[in-house]
Each structure stands twice: as C-alpha cells, then as structure tokens.
N, C-alpha and C positions, 0 to 999 in steps of 0.2 A: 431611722435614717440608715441606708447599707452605707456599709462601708465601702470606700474608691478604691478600684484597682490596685492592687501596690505593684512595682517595678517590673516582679518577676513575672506575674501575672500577663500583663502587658505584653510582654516578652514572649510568651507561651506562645498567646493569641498570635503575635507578629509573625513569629516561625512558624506555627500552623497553618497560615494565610498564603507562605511562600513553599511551602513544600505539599501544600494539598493540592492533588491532581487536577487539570482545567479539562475540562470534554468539550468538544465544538458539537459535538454530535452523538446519536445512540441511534443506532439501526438495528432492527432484529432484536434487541436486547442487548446487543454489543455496543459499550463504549469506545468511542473513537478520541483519543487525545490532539489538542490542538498542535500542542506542539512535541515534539521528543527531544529528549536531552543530549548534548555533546555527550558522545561517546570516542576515545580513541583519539583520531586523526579526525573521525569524522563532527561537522559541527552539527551544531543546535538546529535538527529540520522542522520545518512549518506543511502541515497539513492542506495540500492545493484542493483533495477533495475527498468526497467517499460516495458510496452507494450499494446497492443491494444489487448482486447477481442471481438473476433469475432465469430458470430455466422452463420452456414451456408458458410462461405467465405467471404457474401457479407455482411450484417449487422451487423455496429459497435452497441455494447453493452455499453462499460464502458473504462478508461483508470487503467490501476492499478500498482500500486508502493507501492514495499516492501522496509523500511527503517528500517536501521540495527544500531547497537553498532560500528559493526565490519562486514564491509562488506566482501563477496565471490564468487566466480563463484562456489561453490559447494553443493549443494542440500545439502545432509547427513550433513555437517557442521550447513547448515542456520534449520535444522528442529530440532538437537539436543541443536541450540543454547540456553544458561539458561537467554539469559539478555532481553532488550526490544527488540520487534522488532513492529513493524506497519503496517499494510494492509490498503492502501487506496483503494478506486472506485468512481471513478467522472466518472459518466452515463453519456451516449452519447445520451441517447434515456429516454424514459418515462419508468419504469417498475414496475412491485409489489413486493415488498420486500418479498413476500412471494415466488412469481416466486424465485430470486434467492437464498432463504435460499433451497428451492426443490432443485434446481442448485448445490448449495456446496452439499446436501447430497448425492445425487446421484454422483458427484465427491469423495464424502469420501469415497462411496463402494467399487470406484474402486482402491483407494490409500492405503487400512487400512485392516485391516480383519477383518471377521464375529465378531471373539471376543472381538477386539477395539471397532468396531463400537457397539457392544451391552454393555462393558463398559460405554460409553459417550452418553448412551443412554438419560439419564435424561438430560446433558447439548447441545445435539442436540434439544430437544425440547424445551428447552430454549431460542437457538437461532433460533429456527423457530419463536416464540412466539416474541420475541424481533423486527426480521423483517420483522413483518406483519404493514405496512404502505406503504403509493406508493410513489417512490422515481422518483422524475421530471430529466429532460434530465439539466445537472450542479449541480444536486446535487451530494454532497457524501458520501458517508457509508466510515463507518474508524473500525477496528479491529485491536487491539491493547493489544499485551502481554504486563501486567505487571508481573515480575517476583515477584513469591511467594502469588502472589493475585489473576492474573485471567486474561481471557480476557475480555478488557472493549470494549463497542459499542458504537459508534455516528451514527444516520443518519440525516442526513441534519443540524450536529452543536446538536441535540438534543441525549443528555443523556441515556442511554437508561439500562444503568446494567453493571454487571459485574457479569461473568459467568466463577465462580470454576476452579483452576485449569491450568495446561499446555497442558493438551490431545487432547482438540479440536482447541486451537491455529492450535498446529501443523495439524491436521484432515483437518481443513480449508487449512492451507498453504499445503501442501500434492497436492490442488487440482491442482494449478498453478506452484508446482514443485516436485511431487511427480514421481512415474515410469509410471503414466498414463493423465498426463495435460492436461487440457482443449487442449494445440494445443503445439508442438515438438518449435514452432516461439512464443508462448505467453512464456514458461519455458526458452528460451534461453535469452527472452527480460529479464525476472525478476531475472535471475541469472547473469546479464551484463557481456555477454558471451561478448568475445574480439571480435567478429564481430559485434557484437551490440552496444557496446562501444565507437567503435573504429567511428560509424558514429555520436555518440552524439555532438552536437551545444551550445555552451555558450553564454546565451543572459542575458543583465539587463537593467531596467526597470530603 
C-alpha cells in the first residue's frame, strides 16, 4: 500500500499548480500566455487574441498578441479603449526593425486619414527612429499603451522610449484590426473571433 501524501507534499504540488505558466495558444512554435502578470502601475492583462503574420501567403513573419484590461471580439471597442492594452511580436524570421516600422506606416495609411496621419506626424518618426535595429527570428518588439503617458517600446527586452500620447497606439493597432488589416484571418485571430477561439489548446509547463 503507498503511502498518502504528507502536508508538504501536498503543498509542493499546490504551488506548482499556481505558479506553472497557462498558454491559451502556440502559433509557429511560439507560446502565447493567457494571461500576464501585474507588473508596476500596470494590472494583470488578458489575452483578447493572437495570430500568424504572413507575408505573401507563404512566409511567416512574426506571432502577435494583443492583451487587454477587458477583452472583445470588437474592433471600435478595443481601438477606443482608454486603459492598457499591449502589442506583442515574437519574429518568426530575421528582420530590420526599420522594415517593419515602414510596414506599420504604410498599414496607418490605409486605417487613418490623411489628417490623422499628418497629426502624428512627429510621433510616427519617432517610432521609425525608435525601430531602427535588426530584430533576430525569437525575438520580440512589445508596444505598449500606457494610459495618460504614452506608448512605451521594447525590443528584444531593451528600453527603448515612450512616445506621447494615445493616437498612434491606436494608428498602429488600426493596422491588425483596423477596416484594412494586414490579412481578414490575421484581425479575426487578434479579435478572438468565436471560430478562433473556439480551437484554442490549454497547455502547462
């Protein structure tokens, strides 16, 4: 007959249960987390969606996931929203950061108008300026609204600024669920449309 768990035992397991990582999803090989942890000022955000950036049909680019306050399936909600929200991109391939700042602008053209886009004029060249470095295949670029402050940049874990404002948040998010997205299956992924949803996988490590 084994013998019963004793206390600590018990114990071990119970903490292992709480602090072992939850994935909603794995794209590409990349793990997506459901949720991220309070950090800061900032709280605890939820995963509204993710998907595979492809370029051509046939070359993966990047994985990316928007995390929310308060998640949505609906665009006008997530672009109006005032609280955090978070754009990750863990590259699939080798790129130049400056490639994809060109990338977002030419997606802002087509999400914004002439006058927005000449409004945020200054803090679009800030974020070209900001992602001029070449970002390796696991690395990630992270854009991040803070409310009342700005949006702040990481790439690759490194620092990088915090650029004015709410207008180009949304400019950038625009591109991946705006009325003209990169791709109709990249905006369904990041708005976790109920068919998309509906095939996500819970794994933990």
């Amino acid at each position: 007959m084994s013998n019963p768990l004793t206390l600590s035992s018990m114990l071990f397991i119970v903490l292992l249960s709480l602090t072992a990582p939850s994935f909603a999803v794995t794209l590409q090989g990349v793990e997506v987390p459901e949720t991220l942890p309070p950090e800061g000022d900032r709280p605890s955000l939820s995963l509204n969606g993710a998907a595979t950036r492809r370029f051509l049909v046939f070359v993966d680019v990047y994985v990316g996931a928007l995390y929310v306050e308060q998640t949505t399936h609906e665009a006008p909600a997530l672009l109006a929203d005032e609280g955090y929200r978070r754009m990750e991109f863990t590259m699939l391939r080798d790129v130049r950061g400056r490639k994809i700042a060109d990338a977002f602008y030419e997606g802002m053209r087509l999400n914004i108008s002439k006058q927005q886009a000449e409004d945020i004029r200054g803090e679009i060249e800030q974020m070209v300026h900001m992602f001029d470095q070449k970002l390796k295949k696991g690395d990630t670029a992270v854009v991040e609204y803070i409310p009342g402050v700005g949006a702040q940049v990481w790439l690759d874990g490194r620092d990088r600024g915090v650029i004015p404002g709410k207008k180009l948040f949304d400019a950038i998010l625009s591109i991946w669920i705006g009325d003209y997205p990169v791709s109709q299956d990249f905006k369904a992924g990041i708005l976790g449309a109920p068919q998309q949803s509906a095939s996500r996988t819970t794994e933990r490590n």
